[in-house]
LUMKE-351340 format. One record per residue: x, y, z of N, C-alpha, C in turn; residue in three letters. Coordinates in steps of 0.2 Angstrom, whole numbers, plus 2048, in hexadecimal, padded with zeros to 3 digits. Layout:
! residues N
XYZXYZXYZALA/...
//
This chain:
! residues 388
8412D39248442CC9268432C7921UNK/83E2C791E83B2C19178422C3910UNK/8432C99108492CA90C8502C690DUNK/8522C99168562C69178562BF917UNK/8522BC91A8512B59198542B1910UNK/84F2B590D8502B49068572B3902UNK/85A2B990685F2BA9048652B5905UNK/8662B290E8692AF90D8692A890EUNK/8632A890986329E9088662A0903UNK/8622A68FD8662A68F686E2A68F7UNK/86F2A78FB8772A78FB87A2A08FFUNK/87629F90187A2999078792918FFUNK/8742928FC87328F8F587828F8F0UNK/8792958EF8802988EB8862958EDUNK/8852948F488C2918F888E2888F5UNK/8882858F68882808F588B27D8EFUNK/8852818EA88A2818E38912828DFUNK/8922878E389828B8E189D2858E4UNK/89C2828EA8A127E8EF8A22788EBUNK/89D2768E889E2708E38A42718DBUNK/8A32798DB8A52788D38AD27C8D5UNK/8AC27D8DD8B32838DB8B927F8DBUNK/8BE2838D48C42818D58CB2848D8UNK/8CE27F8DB8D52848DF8DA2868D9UNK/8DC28A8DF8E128E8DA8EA28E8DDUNK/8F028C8D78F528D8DD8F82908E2UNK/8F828F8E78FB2968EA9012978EAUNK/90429E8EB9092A28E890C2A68EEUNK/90F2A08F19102A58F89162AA8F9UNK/9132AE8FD9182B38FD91B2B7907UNK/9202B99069232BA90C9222B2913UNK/9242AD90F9242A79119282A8917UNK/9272A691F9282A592292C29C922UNK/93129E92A93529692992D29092BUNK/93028A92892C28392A92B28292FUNK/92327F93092527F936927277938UNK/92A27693F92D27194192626993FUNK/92A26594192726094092125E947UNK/91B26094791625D94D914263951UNK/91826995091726D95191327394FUNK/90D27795590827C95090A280951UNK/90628494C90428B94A8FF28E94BUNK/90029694B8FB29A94A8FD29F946UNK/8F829E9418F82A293C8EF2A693BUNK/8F22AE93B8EC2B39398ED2B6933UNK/8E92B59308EA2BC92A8E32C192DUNK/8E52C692D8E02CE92F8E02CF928UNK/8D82CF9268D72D29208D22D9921UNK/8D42DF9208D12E79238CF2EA91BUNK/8C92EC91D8C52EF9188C92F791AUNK/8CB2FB9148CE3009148CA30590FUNK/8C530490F8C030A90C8BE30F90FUNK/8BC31490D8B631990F8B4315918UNK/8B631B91C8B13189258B5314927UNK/8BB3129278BE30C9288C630E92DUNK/8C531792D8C93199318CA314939UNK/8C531493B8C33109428C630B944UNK/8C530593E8C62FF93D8CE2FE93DUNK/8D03049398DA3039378DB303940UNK/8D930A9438DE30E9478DB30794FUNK/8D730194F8D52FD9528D92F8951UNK/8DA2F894B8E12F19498E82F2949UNK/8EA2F894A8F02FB94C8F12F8954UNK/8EB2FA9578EB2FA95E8EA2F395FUNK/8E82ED95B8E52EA95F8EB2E395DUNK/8F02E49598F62DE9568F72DC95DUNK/8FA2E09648FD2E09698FA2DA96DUNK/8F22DB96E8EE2D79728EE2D296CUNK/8EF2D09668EC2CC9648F32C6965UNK/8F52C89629002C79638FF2C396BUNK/8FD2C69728FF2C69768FA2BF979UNK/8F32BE9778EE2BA9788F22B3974UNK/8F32B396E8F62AE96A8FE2AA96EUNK/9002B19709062AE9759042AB97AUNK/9002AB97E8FD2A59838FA2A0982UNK/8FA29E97B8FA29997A8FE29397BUNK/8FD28C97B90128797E8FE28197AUNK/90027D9778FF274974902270974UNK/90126B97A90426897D90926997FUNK/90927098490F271987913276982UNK/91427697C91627A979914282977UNK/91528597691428C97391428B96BUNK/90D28E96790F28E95F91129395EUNK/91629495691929A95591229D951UNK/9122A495390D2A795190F2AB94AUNK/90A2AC94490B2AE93F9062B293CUNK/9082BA9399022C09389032C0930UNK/8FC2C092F8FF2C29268F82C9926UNK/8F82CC9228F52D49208F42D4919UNK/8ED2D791A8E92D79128E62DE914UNK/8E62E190E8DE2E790F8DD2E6909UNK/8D62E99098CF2E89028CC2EC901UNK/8C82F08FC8C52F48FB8C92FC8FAUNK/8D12FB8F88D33028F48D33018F0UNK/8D03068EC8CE3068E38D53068E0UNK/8DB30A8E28E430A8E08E33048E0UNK/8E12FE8E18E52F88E28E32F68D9UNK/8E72EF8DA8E42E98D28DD2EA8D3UNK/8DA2EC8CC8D32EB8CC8D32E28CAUNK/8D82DE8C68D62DA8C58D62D48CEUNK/8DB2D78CF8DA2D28D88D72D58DAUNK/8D02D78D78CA2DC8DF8CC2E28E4UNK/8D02E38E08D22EA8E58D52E88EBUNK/8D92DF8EC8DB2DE8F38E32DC8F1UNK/8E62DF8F78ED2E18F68F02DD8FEUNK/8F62D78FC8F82D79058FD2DA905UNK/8FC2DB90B9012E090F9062DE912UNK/9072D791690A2D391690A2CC918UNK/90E2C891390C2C191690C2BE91CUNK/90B2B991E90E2B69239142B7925UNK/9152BB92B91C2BC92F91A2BB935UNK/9222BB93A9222BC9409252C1942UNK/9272C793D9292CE93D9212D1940UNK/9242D494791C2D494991E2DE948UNK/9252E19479262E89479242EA940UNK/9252E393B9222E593591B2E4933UNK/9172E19369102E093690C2E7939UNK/9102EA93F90D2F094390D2F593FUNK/9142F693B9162FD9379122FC931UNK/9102F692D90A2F69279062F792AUNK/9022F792F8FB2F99328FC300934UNK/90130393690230B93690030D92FUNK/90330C92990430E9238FD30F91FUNK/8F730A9248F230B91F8EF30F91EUNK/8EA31091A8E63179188DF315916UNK/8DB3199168D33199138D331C90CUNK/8CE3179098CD31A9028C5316900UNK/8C331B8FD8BE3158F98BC3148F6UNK/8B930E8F58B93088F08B63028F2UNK/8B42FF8EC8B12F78EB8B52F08F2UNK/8B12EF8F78B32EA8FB8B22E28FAUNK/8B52DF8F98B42DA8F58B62D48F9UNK/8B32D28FE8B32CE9048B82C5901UNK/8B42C48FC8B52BD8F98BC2BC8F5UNK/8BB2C18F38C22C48F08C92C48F5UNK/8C72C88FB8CF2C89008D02C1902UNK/8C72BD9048C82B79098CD2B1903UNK/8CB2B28FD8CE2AE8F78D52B18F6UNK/8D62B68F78DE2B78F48E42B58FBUNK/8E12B69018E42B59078E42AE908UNK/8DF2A99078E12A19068E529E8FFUNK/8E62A28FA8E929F8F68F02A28F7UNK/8F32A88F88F92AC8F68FE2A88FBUNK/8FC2A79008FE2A790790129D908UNK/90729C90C90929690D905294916UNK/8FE2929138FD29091A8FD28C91DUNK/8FF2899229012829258FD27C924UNK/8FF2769228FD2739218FC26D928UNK/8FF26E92D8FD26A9318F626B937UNK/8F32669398EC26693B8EC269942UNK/8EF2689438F126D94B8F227394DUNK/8F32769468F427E9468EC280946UNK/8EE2869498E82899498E728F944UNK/8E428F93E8E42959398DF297938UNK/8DF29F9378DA2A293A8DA2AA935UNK/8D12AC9328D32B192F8CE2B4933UNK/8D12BD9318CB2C19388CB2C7930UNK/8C32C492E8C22CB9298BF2D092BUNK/8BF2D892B8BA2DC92D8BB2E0928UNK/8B32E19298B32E99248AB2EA923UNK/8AA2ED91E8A22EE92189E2EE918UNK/8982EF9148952F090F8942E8911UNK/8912E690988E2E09088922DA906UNK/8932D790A8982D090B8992CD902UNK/8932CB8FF8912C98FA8972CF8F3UNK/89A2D18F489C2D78EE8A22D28EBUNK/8A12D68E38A62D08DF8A52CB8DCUNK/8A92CB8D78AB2C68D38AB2BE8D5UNK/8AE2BE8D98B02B88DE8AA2B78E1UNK/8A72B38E48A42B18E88A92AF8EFUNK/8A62B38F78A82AF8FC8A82A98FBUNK/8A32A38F98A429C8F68AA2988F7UNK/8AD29D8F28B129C8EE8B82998F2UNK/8B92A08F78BD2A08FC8BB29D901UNK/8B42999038B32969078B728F909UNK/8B528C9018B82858FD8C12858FFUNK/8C228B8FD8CA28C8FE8CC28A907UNK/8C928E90A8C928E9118C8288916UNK/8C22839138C027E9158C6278912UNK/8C827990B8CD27490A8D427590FUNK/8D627B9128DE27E9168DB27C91CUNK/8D327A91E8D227A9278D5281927UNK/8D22869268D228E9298CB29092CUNK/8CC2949318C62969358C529E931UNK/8C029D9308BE2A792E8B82AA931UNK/8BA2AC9378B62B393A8B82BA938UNK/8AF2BA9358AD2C19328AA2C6939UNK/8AF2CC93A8AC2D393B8AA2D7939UNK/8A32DB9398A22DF9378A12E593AUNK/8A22E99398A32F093B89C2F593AUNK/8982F593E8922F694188D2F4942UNK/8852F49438802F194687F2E9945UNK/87F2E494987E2DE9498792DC943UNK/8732DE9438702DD93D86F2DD938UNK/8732E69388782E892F87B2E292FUNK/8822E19328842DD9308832D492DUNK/87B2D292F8782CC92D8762CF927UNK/8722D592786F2D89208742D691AUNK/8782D891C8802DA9168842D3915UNK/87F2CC9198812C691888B2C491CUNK/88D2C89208932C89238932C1929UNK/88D2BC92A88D2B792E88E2B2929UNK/88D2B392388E2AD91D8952AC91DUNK/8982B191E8A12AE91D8A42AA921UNK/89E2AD9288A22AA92B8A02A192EUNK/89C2A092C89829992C89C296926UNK/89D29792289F29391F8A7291920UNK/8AA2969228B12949258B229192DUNK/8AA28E92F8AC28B9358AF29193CUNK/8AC2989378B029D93E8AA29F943UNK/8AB2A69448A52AA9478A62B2943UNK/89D2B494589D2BA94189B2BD948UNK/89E2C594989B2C994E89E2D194BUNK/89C2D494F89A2DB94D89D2DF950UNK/8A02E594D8A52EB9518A22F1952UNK/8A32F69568A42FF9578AC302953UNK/8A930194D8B330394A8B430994CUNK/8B030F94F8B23169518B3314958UNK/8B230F95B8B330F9638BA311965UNK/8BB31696A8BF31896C8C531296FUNK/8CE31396B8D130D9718D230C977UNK/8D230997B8D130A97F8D830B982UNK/8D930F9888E331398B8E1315994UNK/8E23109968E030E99C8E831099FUNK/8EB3169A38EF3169A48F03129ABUNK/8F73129AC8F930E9B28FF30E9B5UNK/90230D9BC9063119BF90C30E9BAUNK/90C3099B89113039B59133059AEUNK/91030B9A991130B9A291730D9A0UNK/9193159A79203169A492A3109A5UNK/92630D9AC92B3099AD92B3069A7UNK/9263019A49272FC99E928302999UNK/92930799992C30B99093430B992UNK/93630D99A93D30E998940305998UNK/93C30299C9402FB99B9402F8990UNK/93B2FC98E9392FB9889412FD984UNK/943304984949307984950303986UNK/94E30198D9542FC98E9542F5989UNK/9512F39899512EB9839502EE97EUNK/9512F397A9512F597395B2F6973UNK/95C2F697A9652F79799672F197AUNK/9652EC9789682E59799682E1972UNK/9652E396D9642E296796A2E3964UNK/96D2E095F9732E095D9732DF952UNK/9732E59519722E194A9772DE944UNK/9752DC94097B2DA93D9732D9936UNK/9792D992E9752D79299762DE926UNK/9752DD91E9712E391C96C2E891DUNK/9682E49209612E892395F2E792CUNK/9692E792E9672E59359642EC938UNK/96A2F29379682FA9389622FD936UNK/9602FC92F9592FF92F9532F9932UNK/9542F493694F2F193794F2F293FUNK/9542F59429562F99499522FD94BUNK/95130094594E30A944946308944UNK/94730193F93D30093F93B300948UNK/93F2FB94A93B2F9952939300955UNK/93F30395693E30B95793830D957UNK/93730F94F93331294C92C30F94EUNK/92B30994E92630594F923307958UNK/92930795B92830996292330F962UNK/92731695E92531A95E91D31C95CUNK/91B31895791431895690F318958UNK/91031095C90C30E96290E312968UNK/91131596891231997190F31E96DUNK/90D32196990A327967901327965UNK/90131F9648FA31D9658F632096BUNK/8F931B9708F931D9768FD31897BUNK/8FB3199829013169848FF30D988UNK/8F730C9888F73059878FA300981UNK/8F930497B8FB3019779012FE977UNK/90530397890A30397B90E2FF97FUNK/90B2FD98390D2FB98990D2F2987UNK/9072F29839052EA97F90A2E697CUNK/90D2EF9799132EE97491A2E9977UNK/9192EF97C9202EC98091D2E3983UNK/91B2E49859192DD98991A2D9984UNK/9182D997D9192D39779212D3976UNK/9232D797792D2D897592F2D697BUNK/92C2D398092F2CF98892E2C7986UNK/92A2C79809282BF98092E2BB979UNK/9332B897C9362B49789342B2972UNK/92F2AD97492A2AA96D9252AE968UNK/9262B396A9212B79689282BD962UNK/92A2C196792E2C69649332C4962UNK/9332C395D93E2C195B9402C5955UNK/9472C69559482C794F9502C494AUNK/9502BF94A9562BB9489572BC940UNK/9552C193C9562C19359592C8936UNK/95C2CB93D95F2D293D9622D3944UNK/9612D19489642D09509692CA953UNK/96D2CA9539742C695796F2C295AUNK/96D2C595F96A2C39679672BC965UNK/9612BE95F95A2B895E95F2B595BUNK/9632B69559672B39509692AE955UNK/96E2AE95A9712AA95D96E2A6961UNK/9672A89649632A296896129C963UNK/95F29F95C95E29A957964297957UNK/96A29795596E295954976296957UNK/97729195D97D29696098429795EUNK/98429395798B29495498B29C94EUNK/98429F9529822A594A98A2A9949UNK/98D2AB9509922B094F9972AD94FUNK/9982A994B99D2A494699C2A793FUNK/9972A693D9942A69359952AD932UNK/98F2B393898D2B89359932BB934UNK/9912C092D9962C39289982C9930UNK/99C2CB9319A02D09369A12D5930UNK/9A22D692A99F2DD92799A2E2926UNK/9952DB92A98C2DF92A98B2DF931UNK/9912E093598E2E493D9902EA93DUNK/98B2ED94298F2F49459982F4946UNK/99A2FA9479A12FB9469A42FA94CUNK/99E2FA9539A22F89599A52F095CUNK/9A22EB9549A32E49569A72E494FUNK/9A72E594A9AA2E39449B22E2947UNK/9B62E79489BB2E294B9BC2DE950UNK/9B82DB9549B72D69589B92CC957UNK/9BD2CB95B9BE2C49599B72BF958UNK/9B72BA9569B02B69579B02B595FUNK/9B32B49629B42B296A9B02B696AUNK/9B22BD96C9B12C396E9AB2C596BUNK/9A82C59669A12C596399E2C1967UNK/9A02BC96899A2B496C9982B8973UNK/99E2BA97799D2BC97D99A2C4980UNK/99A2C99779952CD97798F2CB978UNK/98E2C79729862C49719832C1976UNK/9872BD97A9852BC9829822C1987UNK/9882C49889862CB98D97E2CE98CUNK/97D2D09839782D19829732CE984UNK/9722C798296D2C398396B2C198AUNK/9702C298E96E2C299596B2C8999UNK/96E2CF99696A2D59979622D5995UNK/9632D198E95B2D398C9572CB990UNK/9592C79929542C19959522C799DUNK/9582CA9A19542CD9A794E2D49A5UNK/9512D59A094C2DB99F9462D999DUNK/9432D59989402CF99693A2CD99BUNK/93D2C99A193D2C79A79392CE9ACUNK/93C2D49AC93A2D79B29322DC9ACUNK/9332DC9A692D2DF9A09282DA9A4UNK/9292D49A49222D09A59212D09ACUNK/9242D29B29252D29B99202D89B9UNK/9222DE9B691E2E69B79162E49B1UNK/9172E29AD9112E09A990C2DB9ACUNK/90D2D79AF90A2D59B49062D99B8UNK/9092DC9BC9062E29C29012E59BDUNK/9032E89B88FF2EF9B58F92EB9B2UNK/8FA2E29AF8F32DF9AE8ED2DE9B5UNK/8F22DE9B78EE2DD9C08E82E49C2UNK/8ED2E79C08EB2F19C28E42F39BDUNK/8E72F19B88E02F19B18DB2ED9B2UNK/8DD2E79B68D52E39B88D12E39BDUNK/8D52E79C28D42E89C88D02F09C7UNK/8D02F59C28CE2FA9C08C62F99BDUNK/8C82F49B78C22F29B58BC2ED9B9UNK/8BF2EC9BD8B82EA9C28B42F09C6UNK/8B52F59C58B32FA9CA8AF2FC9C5UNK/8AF2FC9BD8AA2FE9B88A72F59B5UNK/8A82F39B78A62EB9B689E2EC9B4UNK/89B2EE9B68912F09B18942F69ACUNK/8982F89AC8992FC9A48982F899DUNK/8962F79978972F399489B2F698EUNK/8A12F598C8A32F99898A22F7982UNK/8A42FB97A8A32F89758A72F1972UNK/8A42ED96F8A92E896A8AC2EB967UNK/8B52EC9668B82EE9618BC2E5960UNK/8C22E99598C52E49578C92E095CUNK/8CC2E29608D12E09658CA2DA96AUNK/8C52DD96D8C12D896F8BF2D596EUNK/8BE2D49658B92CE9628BF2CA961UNK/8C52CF95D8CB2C795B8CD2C3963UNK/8CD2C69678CF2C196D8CA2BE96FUNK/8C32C096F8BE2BA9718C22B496CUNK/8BF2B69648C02AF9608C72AC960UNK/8CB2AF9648D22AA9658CF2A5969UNK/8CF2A79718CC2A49768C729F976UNK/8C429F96E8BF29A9718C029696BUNK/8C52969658C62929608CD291960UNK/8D12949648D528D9658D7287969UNK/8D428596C8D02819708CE27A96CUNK/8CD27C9668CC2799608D227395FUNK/8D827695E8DE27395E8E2273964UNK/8DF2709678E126F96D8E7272971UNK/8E627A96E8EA27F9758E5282979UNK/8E928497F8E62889848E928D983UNK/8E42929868EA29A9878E729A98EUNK/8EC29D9918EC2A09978E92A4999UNK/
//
């Protein structure tokens, strides 16, 4: 204990210093999402995942866990508004990566492509290597276009596990960065609550104004079946036929949703089901850089402009008239299917917590899905939203 102690004044000392002399660096943003409106917030996460040796757990928890995080974030409200939600993805700790960036690589930046934030977290793999905590929290506040307004809420969630302290960089460093953007940084660590004080993982998160708490990254996910899972897959099927693409990358952006479907239905079938209820939420799931449908609620004069030699073959000779009043049809199909997702997803929420009361003294493991929704829950409140 006299160690631990020792340890972390020498560090919380280090902080101080370090916070005095650190200089910023410019940021170099990338996959820049649109501005946001004037007065209006945000929520912005960056998920930074340790992808070393043992870390199987943690990936195949963050695959599972974008759906509930995506979905808690949506129930958000500020003043009456809903903020547009924003993911950006880091991993740390592959030795393949830049040794001179600490072995940290993003995966993507801020978006609202939430089919391409899921399919990067499919992709990931285990390797191992040097975890360099200061290093991702540093590359993720600088690379990145964070919001500069006070009312957003921005938020990093790092896990991973070894000694917080590793690297060139100092956490410090990244702290100074955090504290100048108003970012909140809650540290995860992936096993015993007191390893993870040992290994200094509560430091990052004091200093970012976040919280630190502790995971079972091998805990099983959780696939609580329910009468309502297969209705919500074939209604899932129906609204993937209302999608309309157009663009160079409307067709292979088609095949992703698909695709993406397909992964999380193969996870299991909560996951699943999570999935579809986030592609029921307007503000939440859109796709207006490849879809007619979204394209058009942005913009109702879109099937005017867009190029009609980058649609499918069944609209390219179609008058604009005739295009507008396709693109309606669709958009009134998908607002009822929409509508009856959240009708059926409603009951199956009901069913799932009316279930878990009958084990209500079971305590189950902290995993990634339950710590990131506590810390939404209780730090957005900060900036004056509620969630429901």
């Amino acid at each position: 204990m006299a160690l631990l102690l020792l340890g972390s004044v020498y560090a919380l000392a280090k902080f101080q210093k370090e916070k005095r002399s650190a200089q910023s660096q410019t940021p170099s943003p990338v996959d820049i999402p649109e501005k946001n409106t004037a007065g209006s917030a945000k929520i912005q996460a960056a998920v930074l995942l340790d992808v070393s040796n043992s870390m199987d757990g943690l990936i195949d928890q963050a695959k599972a866990q974008l759906w509930n995080m995506v979905s808690v974030m949506g129930k958000a409200s500020c003043n009456g508004i809903a903020p547009a939600v924003e993911i950006a993805l880091y991993e740390y700790g592959r030795p393949a990566n830049d040794e001179k960036k600490g072995y940290v690589k993003q995966i993507s930046g801020f978006t609202t492509d939430l089919d391409q934030i899921s399919q990067k977290l499919f992709s990931l793999t285990t390797n191992g290597g040097d975890e360099y905590c200061g290093q991702v929290m540093y590359s993720s506040l600088t690379e990145m276009d964070w919001d500069t307004s006070a009312s957003s809420y921005k938020v990093i969630f790092i896990a991973g596990n070894e000694d917080f302290l590793q690297g060139k960089l100092s956490f410090t460093t990244a702290c100074s960065e955090a504290r100048k953007k108003n970012v909140i940084v809650n540290t995860i660590y992936c096993g015993d609550r007191m390893q993870g004080l040992r290994e200094h993982w509560n430091l990052g998160s004091e200093c970012g104004a976040g919280s630190y708490t502790h995971i079972n990254q091998d805990a099983k996910i959780e696939d609580v079946a329910t009468p309502y899972d297969n209705t919500l897959f074939l209604l899932n099927d129906q609204l993937n036929k209302t999608y309309m693409t157009y663009g160079a990358e409307g067709e292979a952006s088609y095949r992703k949703q698909a695709e993406v479907d397909d992964l999380n239905k193969k996870m299991n079938k909560s996951v699943m089901a999570k999935r579809v209820a986030v592609k029921s939420k307007k503000e939440l799931y859109y796709n207006t850089g490849w879809d007619l449908v979204d394209a058009s609620k942005k913009d109702s004069t879109f099937y005017q402009k867009v190029d009609m030699k980058t649609l499918p073959d069944s609209l390219k000779t179609k008058s604009r008239l005739e295009l507008k009043q396709a693109i309606s049809k669709k958009s009134t199909e998908r607002d009822a299917i929409q509508k009856e997702i959240e009708t059926i997803n409603t009951k199956r929420e009901t069913f799932i917590a009316t279930e878990k009361t009958k084990t209500a003294n079971t305590k189950g493991d902290q995993t990634l899905e339950t710590e990131i929704e506590k810390i939404i829950r209780q730090q957005a409140s900060r900036f004056n939203m509620t969630i429901k």
